[in-house]
C-alpha positions as CSV (number, residue, x, y, z in Angstrom):
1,X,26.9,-41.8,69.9
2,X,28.3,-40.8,66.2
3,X,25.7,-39.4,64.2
4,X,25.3,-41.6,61.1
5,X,26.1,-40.3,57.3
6,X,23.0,-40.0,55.0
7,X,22.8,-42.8,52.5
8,X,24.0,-42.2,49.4
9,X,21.1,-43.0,46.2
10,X,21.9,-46.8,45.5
11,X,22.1,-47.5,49.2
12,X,18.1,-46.0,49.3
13,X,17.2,-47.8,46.3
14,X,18.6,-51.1,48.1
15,X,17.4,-50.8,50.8
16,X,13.7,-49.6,50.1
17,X,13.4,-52.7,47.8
18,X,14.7,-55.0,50.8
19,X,11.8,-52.9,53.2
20,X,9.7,-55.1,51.3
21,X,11.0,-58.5,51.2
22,X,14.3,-60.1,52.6
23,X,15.9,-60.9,48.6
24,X,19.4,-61.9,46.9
25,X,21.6,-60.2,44.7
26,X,20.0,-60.3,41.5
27,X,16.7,-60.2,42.4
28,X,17.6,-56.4,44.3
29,X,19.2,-55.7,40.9
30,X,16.2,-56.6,39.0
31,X,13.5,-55.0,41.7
32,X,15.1,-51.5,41.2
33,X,15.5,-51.8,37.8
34,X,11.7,-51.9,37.8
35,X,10.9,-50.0,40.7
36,X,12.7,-47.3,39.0
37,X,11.2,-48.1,35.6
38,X,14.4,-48.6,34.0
39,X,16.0,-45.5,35.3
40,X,18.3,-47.0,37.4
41,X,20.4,-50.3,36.8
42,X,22.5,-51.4,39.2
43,X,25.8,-52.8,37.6
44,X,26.6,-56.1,39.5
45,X,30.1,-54.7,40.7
46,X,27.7,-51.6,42.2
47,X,25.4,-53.9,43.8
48,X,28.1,-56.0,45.4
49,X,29.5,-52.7,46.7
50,X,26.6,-51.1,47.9
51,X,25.9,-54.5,49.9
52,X,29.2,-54.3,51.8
53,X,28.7,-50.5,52.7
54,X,25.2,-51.8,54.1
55,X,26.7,-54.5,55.8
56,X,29.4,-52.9,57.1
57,X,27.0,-49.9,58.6
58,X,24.7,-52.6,60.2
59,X,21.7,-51.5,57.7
60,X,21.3,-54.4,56.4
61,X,22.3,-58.3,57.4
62,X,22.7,-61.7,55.6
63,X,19.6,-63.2,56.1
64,X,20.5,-67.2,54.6
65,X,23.1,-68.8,52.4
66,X,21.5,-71.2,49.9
67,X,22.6,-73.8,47.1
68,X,21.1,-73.0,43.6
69,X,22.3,-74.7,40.7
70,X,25.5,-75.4,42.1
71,X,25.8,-71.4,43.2
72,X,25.2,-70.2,46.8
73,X,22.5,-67.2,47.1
74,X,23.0,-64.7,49.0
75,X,19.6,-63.3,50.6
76,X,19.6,-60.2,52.7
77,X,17.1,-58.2,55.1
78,X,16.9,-54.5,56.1
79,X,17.9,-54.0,59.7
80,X,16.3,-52.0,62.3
81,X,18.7,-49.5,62.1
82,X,17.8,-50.0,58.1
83,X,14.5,-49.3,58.5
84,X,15.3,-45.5,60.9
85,X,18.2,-45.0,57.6
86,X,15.2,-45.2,55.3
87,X,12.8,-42.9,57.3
88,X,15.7,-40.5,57.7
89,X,15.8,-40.6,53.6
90,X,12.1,-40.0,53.5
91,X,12.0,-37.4,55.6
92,X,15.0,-35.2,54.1
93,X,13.4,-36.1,50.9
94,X,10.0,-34.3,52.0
95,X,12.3,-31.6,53.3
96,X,13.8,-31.4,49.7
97,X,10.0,-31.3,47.6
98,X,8.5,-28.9,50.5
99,X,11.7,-26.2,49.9
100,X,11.1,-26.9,46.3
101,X,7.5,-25.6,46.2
102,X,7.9,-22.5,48.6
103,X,10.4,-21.5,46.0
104,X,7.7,-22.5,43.1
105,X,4.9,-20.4,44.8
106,X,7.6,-18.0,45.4
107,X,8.1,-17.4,41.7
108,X,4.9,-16.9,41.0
109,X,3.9,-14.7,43.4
């Protein structure tokens, strides 16, 4: 079995907001807007993007179709395979702070 690319920093920020609740477009755009507090905006053309790559990789899936206003909504769920993407994050982020502070104490030593 292929070994599966890291995700790239929208892709975490997508799907960390969808480990929460199954959502739609806009309301992903709006969660990491304020998860991030403001940091990070998605532009809708990202979003979109990011959503395909997610879907495409099986990390995500299309969860229901539904009429609003005339508009259908998208709402999407992190996958199982989703959910072991995100840990993988996690854990290469720990990696990441714990090689930080060795090189800290390091310094100061």
């Amino acid at each position: 079995m292929a070994k599966r690319r890291e995700i790239s920093e929208n892709e975490y920020y997508v799907l960390n907001t969808l480990a929460r609740e199954p959502l739609y477009g806009y309301a992903i755009r709006k969660e990491v807007e304020r998860m991030t507090g403001g940091r990070k905006k998605l532009s809708l053309a990202t979003l979109y993007d990011t959503l395909h790559r997610l879907l495409k990789g099986y990390l995500i899936e299309r969860k229901e179709d539904k009429e609003v206003e005339g508009r259908i909504r998208r709402t999407y769920r992190i996958t199982g395979a989703g959910e072991q993407a995100l840990q993988e994050k996690y854990h290469t982020m720990e990696l990441i702070q714990s090689i930080r502070q060795l090189r800290v104490v390091e310094r100061e030593a």
